[in-house]
mmCIF file of the N, C-alpha and C atoms, coordinates in Angstrom:
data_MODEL
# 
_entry.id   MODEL 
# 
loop_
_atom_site.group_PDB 
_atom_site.id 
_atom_site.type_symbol 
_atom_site.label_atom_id 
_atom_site.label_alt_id 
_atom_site.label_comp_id 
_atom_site.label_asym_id 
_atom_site.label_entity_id 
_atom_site.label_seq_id 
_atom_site.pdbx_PDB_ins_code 
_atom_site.Cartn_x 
_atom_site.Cartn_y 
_atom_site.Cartn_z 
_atom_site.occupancy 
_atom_site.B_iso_or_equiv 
_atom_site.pdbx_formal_charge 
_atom_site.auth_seq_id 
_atom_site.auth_comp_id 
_atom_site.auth_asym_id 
_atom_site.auth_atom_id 
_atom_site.pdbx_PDB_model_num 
ATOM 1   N N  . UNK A 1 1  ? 82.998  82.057 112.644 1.00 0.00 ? 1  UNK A N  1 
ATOM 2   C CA . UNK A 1 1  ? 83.383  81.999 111.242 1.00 0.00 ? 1  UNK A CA 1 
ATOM 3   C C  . UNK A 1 1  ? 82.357  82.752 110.402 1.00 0.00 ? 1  UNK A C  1 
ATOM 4   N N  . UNK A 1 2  ? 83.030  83.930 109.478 1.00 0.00 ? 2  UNK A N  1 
ATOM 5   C CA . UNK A 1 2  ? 82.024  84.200 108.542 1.00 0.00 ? 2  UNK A CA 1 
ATOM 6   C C  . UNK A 1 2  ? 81.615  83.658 107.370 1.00 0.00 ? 2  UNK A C  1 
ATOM 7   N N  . UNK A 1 3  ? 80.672  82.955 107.000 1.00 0.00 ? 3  UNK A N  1 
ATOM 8   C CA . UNK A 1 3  ? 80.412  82.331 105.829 1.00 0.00 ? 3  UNK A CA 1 
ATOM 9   C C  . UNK A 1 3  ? 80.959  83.381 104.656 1.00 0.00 ? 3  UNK A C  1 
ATOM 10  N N  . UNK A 1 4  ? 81.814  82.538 103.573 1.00 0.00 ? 4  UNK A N  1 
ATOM 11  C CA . UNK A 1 4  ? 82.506  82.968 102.402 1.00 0.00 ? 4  UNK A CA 1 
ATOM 12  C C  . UNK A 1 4  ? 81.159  83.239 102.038 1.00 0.00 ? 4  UNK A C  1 
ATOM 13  N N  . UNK A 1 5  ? 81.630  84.640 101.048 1.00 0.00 ? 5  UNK A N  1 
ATOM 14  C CA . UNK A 1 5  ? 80.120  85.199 100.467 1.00 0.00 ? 5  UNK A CA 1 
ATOM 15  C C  . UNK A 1 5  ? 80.336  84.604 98.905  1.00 0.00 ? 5  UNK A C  1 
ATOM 16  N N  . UNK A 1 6  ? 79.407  84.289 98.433  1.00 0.00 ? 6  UNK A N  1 
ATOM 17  C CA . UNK A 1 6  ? 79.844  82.957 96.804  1.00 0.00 ? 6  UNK A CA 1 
ATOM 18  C C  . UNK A 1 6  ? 79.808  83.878 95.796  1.00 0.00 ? 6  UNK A C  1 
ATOM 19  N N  . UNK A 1 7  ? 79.277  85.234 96.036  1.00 0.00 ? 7  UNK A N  1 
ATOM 20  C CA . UNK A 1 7  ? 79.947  86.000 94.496  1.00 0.00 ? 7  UNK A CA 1 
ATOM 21  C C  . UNK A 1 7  ? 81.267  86.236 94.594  1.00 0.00 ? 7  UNK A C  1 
ATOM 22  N N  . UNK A 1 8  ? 82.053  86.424 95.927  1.00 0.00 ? 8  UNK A N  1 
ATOM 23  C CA . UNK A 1 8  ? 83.504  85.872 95.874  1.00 0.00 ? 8  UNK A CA 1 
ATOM 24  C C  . UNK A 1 8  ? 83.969  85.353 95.222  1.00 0.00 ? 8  UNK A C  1 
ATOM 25  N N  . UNK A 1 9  ? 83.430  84.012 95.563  1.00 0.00 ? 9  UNK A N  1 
ATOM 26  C CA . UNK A 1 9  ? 83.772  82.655 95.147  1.00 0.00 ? 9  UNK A CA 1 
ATOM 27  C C  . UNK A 1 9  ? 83.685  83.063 93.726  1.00 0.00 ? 9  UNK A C  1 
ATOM 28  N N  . UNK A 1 10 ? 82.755  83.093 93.136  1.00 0.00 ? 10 UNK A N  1 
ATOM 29  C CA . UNK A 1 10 ? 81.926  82.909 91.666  1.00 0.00 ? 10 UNK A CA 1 
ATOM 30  C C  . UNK A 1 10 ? 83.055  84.239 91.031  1.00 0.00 ? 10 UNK A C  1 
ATOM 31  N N  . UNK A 1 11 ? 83.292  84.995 91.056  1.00 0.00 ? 11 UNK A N  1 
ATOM 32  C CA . UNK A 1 11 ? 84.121  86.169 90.717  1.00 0.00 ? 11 UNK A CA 1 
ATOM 33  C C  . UNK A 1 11 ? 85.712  85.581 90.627  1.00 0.00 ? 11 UNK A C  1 
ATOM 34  N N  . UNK A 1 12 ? 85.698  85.052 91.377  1.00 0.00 ? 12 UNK A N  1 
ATOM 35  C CA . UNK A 1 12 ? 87.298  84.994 91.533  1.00 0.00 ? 12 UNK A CA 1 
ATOM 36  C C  . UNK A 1 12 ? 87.617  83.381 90.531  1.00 0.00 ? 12 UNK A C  1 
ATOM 37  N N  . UNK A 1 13 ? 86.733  82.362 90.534  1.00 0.00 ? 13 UNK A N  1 
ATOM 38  C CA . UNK A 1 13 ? 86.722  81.717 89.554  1.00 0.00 ? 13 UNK A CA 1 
ATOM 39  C C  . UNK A 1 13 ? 86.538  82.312 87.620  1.00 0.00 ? 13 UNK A C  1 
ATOM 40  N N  . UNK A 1 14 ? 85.623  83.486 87.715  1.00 0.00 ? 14 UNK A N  1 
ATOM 41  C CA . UNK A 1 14 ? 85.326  83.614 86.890  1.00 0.00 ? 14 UNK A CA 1 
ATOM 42  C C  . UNK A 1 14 ? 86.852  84.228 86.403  1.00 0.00 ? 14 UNK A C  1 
ATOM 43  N N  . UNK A 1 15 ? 87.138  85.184 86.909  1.00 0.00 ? 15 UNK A N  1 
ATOM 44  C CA . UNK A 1 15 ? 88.773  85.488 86.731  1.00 0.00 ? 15 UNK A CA 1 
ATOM 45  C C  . UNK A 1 15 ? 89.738  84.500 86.325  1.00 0.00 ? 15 UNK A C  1 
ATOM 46  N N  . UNK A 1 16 ? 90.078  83.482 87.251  1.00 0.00 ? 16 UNK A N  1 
ATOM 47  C CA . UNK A 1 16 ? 90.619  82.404 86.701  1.00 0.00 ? 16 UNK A CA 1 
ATOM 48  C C  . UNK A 1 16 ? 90.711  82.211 85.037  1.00 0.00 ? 16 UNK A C  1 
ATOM 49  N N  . UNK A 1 17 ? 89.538  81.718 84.960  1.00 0.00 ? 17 UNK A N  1 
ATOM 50  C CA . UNK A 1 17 ? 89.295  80.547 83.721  1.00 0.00 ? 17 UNK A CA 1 
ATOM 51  C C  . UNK A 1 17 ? 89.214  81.521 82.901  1.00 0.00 ? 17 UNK A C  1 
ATOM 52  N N  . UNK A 1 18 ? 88.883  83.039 82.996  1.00 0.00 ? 18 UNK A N  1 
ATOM 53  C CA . UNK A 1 18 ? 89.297  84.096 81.830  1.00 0.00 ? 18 UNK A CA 1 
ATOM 54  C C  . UNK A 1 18 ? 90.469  83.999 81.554  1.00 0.00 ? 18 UNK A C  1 
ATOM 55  N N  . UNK A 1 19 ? 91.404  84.197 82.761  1.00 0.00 ? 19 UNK A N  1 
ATOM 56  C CA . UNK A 1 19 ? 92.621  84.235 83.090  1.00 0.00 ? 19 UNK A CA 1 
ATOM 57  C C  . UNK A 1 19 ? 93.311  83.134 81.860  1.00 0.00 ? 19 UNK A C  1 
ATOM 58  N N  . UNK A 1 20 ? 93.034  82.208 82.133  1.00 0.00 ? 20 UNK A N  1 
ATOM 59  C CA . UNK A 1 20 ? 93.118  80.981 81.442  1.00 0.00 ? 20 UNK A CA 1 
ATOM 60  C C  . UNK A 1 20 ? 92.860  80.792 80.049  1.00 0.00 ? 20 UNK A C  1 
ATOM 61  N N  . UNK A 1 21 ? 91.999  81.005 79.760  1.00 0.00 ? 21 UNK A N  1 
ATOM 62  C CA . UNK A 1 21 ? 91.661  81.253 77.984  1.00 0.00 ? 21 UNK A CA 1 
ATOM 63  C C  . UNK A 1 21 ? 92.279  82.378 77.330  1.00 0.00 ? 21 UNK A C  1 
ATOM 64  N N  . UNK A 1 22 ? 93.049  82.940 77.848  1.00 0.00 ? 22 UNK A N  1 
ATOM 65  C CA . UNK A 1 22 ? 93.648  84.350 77.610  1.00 0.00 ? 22 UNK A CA 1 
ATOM 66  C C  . UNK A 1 22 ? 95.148  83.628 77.791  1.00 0.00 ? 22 UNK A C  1 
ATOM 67  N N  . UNK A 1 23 ? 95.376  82.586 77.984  1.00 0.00 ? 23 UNK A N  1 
ATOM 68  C CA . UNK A 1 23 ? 96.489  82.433 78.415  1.00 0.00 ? 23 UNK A CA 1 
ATOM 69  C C  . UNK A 1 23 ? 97.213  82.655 79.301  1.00 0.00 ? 23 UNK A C  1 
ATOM 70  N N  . UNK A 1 24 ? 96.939  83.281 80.211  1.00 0.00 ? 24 UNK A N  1 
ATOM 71  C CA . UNK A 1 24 ? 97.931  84.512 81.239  1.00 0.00 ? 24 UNK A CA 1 
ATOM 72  C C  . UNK A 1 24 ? 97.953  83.567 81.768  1.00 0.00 ? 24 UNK A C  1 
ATOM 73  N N  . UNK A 1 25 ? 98.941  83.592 83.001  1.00 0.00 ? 25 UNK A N  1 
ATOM 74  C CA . UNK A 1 25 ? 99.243  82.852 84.346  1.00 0.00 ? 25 UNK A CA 1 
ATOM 75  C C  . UNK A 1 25 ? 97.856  83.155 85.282  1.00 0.00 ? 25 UNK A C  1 
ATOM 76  N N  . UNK A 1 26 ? 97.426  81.976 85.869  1.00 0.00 ? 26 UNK A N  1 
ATOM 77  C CA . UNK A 1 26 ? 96.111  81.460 86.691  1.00 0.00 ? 26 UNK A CA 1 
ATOM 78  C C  . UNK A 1 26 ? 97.179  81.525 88.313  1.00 0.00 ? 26 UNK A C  1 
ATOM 79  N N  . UNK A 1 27 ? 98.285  80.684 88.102  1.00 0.00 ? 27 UNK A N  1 
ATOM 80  C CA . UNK A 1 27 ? 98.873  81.068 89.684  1.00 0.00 ? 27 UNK A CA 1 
ATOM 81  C C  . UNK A 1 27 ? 99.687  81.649 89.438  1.00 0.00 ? 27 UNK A C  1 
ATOM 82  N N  . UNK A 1 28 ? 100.108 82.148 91.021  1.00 0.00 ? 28 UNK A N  1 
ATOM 83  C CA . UNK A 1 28 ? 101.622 82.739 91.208  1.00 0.00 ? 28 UNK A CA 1 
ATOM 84  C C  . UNK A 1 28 ? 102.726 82.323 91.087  1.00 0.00 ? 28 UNK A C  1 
ATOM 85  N N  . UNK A 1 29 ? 104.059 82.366 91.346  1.00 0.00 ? 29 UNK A N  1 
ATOM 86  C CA . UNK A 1 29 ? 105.088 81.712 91.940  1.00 0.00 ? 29 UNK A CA 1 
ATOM 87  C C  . UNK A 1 29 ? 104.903 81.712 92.845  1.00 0.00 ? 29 UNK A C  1 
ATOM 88  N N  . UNK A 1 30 ? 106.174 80.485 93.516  1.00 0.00 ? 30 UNK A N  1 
ATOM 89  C CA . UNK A 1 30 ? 106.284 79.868 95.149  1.00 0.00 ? 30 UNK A CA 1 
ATOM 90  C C  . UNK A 1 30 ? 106.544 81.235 96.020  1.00 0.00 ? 30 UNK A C  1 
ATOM 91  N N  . UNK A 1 31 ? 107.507 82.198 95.110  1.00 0.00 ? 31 UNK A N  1 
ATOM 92  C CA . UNK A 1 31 ? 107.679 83.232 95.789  1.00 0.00 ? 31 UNK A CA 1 
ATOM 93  C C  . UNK A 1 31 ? 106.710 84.656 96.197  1.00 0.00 ? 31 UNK A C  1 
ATOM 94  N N  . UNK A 1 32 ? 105.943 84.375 95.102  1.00 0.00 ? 32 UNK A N  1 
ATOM 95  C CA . UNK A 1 32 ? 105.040 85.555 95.356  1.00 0.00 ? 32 UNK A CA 1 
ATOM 96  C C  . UNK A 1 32 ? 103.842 85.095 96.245  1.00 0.00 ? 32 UNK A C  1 
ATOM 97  N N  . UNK A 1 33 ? 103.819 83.571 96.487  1.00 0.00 ? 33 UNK A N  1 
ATOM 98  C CA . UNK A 1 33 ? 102.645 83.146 97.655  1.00 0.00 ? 33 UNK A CA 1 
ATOM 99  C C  . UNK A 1 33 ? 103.180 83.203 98.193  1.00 0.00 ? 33 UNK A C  1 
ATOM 100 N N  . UNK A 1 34 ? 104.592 82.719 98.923  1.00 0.00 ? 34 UNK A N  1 
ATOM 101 C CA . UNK A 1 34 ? 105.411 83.077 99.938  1.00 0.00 ? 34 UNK A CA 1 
ATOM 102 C C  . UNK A 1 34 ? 104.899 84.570 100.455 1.00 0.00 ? 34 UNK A C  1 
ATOM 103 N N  . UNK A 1 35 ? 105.247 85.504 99.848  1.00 0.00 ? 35 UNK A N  1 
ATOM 104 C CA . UNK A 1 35 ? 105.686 86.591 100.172 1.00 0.00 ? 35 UNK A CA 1 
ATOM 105 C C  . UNK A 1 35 ? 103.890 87.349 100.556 1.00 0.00 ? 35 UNK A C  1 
ATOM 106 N N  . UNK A 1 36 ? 102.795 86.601 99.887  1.00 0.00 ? 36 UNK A N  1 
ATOM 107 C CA . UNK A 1 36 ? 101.475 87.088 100.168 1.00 0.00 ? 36 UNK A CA 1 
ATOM 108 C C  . UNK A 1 36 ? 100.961 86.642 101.662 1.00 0.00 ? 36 UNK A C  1 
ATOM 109 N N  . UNK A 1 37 ? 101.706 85.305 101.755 1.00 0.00 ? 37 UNK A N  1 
ATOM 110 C CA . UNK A 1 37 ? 101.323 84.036 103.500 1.00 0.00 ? 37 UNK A CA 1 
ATOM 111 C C  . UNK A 1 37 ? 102.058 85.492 103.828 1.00 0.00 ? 37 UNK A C  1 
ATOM 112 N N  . UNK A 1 38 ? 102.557 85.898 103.989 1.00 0.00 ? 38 UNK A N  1 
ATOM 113 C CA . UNK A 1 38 ? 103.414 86.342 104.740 1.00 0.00 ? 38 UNK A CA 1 
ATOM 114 C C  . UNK A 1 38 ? 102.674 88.100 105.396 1.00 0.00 ? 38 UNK A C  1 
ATOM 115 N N  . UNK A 1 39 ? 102.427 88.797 104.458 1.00 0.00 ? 39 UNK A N  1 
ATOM 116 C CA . UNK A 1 39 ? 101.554 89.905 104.220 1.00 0.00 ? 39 UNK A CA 1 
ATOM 117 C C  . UNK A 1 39 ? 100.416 89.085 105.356 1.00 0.00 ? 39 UNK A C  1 
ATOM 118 N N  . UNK A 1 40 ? 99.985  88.061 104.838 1.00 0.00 ? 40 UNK A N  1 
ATOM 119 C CA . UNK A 1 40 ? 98.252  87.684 105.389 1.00 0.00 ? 40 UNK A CA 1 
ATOM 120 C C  . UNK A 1 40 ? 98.467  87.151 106.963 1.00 0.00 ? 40 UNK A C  1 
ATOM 121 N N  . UNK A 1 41 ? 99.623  86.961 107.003 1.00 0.00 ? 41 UNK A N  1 
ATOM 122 C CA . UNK A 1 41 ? 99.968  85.920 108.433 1.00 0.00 ? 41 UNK A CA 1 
ATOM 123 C C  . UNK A 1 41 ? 100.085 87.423 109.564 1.00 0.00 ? 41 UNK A C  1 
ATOM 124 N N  . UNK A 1 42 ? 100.703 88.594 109.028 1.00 0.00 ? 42 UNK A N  1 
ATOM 125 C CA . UNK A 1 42 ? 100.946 89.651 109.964 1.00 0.00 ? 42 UNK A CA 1 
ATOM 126 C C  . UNK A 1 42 ? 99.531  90.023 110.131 1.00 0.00 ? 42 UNK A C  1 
ATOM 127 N N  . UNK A 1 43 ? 98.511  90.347 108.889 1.00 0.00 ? 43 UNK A N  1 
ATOM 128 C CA . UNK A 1 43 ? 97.291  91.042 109.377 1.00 0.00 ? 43 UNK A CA 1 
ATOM 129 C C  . UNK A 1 43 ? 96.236  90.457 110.255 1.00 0.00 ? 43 UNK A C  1 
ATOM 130 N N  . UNK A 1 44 ? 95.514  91.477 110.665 1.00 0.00 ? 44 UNK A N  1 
ATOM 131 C CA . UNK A 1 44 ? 94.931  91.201 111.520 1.00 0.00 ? 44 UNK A CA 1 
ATOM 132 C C  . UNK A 1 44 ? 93.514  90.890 111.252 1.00 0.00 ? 44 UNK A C  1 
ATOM 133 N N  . UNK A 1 45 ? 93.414  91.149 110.608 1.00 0.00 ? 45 UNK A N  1 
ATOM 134 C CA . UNK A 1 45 ? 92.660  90.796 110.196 1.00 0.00 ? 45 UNK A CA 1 
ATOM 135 C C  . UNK A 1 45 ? 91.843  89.439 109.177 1.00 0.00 ? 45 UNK A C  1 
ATOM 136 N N  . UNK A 1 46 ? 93.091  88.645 109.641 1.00 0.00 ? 46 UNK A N  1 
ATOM 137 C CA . UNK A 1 46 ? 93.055  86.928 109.013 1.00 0.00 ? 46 UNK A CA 1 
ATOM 138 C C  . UNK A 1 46 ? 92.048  86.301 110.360 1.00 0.00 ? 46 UNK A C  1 
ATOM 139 N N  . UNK A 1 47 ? 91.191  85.459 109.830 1.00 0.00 ? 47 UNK A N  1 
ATOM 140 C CA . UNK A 1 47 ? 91.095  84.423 111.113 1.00 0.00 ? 47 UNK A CA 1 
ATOM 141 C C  . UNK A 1 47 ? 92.218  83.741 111.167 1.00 0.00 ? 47 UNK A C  1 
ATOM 142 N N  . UNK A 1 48 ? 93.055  83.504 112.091 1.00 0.00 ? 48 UNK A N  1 
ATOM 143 C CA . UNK A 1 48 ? 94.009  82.519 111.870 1.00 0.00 ? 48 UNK A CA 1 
ATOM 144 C C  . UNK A 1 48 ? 93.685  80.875 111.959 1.00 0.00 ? 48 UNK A C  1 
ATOM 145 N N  . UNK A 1 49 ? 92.847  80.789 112.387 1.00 0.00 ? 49 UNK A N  1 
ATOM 146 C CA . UNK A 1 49 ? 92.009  79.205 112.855 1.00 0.00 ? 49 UNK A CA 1 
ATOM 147 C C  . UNK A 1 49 ? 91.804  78.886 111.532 1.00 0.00 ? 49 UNK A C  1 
ATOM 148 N N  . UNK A 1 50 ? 91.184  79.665 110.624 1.00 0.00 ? 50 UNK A N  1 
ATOM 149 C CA . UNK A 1 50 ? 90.403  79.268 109.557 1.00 0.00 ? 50 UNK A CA 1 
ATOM 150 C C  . UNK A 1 50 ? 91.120  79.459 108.133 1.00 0.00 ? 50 UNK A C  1 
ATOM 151 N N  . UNK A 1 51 ? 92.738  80.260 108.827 1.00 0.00 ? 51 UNK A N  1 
ATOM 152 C CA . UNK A 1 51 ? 92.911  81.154 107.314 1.00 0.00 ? 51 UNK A CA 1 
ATOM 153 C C  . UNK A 1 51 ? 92.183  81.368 106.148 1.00 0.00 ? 51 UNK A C  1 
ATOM 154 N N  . UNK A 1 52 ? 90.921  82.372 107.219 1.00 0.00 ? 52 UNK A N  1 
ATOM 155 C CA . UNK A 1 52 ? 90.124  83.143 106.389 1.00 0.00 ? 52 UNK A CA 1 
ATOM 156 C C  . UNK A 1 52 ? 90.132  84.276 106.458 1.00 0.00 ? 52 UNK A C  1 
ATOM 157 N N  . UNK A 1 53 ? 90.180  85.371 105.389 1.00 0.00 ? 53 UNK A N  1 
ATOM 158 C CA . UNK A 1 53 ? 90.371  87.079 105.451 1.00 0.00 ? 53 UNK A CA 1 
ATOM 159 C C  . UNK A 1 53 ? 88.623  87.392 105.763 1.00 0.00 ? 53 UNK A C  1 
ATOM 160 N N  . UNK A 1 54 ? 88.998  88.280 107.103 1.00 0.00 ? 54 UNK A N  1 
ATOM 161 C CA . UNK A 1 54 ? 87.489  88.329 107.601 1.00 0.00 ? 54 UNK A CA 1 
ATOM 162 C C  . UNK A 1 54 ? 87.049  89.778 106.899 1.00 0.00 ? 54 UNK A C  1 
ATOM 163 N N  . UNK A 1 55 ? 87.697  90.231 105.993 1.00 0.00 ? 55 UNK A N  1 
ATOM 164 C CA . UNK A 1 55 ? 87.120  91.690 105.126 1.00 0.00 ? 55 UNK A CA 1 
ATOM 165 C C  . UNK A 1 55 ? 86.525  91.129 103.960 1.00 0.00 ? 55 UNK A C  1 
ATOM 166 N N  . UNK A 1 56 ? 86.969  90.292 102.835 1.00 0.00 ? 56 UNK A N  1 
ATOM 167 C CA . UNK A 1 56 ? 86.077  89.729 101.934 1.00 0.00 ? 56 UNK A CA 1 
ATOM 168 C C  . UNK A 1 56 ? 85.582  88.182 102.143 1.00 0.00 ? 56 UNK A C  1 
ATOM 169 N N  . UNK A 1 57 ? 86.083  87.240 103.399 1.00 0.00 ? 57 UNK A N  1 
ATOM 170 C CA . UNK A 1 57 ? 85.566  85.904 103.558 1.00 0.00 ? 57 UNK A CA 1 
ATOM 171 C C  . UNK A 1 57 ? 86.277  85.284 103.155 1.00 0.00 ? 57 UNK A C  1 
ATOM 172 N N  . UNK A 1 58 ? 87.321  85.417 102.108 1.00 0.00 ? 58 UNK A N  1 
ATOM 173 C CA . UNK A 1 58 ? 87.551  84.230 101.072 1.00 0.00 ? 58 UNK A CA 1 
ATOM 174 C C  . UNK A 1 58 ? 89.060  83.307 101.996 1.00 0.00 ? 58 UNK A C  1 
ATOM 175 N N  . UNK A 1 59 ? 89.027  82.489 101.732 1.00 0.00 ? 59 UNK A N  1 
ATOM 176 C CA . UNK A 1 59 ? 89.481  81.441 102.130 1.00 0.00 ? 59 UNK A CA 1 
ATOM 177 C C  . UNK A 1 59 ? 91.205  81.315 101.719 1.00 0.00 ? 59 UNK A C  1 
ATOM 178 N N  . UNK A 1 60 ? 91.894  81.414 102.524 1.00 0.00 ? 60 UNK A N  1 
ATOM 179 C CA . UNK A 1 60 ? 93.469  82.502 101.555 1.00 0.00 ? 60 UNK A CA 1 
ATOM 180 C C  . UNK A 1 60 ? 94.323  81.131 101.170 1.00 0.00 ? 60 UNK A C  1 
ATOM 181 N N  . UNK A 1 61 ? 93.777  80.074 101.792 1.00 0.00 ? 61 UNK A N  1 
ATOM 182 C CA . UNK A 1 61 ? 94.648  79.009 100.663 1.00 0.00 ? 61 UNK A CA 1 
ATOM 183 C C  . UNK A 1 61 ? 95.243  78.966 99.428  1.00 0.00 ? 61 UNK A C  1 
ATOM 184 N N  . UNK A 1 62 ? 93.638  79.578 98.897  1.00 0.00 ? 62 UNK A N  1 
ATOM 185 C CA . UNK A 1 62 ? 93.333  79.691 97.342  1.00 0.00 ? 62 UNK A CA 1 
ATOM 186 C C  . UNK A 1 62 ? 93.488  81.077 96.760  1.00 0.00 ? 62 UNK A C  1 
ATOM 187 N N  . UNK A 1 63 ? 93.205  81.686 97.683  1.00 0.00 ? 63 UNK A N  1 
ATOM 188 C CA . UNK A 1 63 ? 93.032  83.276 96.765  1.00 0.00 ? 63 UNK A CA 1 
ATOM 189 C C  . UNK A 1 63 ? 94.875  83.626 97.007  1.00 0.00 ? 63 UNK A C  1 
ATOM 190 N N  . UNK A 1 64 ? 95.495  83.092 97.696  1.00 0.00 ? 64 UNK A N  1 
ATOM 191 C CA . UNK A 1 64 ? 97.012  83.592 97.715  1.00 0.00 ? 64 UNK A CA 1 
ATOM 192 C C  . UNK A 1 64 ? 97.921  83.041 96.619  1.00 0.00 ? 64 UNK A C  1 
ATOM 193 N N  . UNK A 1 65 ? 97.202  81.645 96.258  1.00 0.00 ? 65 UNK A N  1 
ATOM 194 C CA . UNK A 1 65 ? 97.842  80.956 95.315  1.00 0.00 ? 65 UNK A CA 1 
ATOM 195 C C  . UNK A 1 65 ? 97.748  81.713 93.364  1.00 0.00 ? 65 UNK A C  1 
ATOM 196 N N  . UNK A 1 66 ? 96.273  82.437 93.400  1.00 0.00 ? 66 UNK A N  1 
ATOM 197 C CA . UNK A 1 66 ? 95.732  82.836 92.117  1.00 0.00 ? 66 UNK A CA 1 
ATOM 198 C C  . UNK A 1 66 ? 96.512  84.126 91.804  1.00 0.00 ? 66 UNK A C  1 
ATOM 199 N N  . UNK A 1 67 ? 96.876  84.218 90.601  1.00 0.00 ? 67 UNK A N  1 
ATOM 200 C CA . UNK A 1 67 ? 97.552  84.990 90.103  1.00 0.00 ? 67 UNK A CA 1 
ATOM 201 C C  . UNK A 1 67 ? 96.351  86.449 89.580  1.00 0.00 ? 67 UNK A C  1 
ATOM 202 N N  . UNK A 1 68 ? 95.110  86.048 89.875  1.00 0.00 ? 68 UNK A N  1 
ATOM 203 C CA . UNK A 1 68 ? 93.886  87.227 89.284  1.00 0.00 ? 68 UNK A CA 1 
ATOM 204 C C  . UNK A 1 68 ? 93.253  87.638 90.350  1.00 0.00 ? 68 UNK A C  1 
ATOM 205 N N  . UNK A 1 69 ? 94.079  87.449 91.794  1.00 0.00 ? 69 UNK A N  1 
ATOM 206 C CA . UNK A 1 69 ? 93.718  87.847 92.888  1.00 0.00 ? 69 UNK A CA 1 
ATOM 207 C C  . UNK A 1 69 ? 94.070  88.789 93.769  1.00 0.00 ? 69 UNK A C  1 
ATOM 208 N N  . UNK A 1 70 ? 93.693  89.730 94.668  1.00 0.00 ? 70 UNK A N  1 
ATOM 209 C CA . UNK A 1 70 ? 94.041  90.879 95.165  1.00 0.00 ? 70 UNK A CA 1 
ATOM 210 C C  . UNK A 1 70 ? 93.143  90.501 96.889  1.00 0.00 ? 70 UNK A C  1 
ATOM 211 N N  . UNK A 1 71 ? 94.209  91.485 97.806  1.00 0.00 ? 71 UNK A N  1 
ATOM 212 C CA . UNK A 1 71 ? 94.050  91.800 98.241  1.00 0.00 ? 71 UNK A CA 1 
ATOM 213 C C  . UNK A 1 71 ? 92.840  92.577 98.742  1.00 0.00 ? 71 UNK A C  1 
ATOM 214 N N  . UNK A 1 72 ? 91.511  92.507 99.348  1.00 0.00 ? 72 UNK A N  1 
ATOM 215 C CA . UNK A 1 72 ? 90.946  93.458 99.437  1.00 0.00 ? 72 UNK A CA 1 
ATOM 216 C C  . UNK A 1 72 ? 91.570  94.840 100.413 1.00 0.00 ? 72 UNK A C  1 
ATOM 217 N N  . UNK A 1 73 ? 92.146  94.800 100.976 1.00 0.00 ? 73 UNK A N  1 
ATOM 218 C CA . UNK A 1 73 ? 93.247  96.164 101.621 1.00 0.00 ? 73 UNK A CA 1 
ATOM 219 C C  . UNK A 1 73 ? 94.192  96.462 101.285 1.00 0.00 ? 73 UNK A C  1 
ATOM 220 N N  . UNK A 1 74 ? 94.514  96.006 99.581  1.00 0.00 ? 74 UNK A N  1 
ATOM 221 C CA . UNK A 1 74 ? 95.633  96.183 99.200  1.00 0.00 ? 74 UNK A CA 1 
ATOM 222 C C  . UNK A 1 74 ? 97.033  96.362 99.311  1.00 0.00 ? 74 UNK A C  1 
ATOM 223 N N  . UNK A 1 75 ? 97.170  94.982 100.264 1.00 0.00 ? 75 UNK A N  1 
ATOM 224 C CA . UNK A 1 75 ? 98.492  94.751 100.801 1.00 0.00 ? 75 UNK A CA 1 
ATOM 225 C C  . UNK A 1 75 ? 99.154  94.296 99.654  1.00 0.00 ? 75 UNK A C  1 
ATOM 226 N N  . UNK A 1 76 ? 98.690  93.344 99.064  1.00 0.00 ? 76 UNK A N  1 
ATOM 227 C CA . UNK A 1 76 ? 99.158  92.636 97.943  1.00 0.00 ? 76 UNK A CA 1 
ATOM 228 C C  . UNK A 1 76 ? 98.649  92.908 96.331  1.00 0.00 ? 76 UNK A C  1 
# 
């Protein structure tokens, strides 16, 4: 397992709660996480044990659900 690197973390929160005071949408729809599991489940680059993306670490529970989130290989 590669330890999540926390400016990740810290970045992708910080997005959020901008996200958020700005009003914009913080998540996706059911369909557009659908359709991201789906992108993340083919690559190969997922741990699948951990559903963790082993190119930026981050933990795809969460980063598939956030609407201020990307892809680092720009699948999504």
């Amino acid at each position: 397992m590669k330890v999540p690197n926390p400016f990740y973390a810290l970045a992708a929160i910080y997005r959020a709660v901008k996200a958020l005071f700005r009003k914009k949408d913080v998540f996706v729809s059911q369909e557009e996480s659908d359709r991201r599991w789906e992108i993340c489940n083919s690559c190969p680059e997922q741990d699948k044990d951990l559903k963790q993306c082993k190119v930026c670490t981050c933990f795809l529970s969460l980063k598939n659900e956030l609407a201020t989130e990307k892809c680092p290989l720009k699948k999504w």
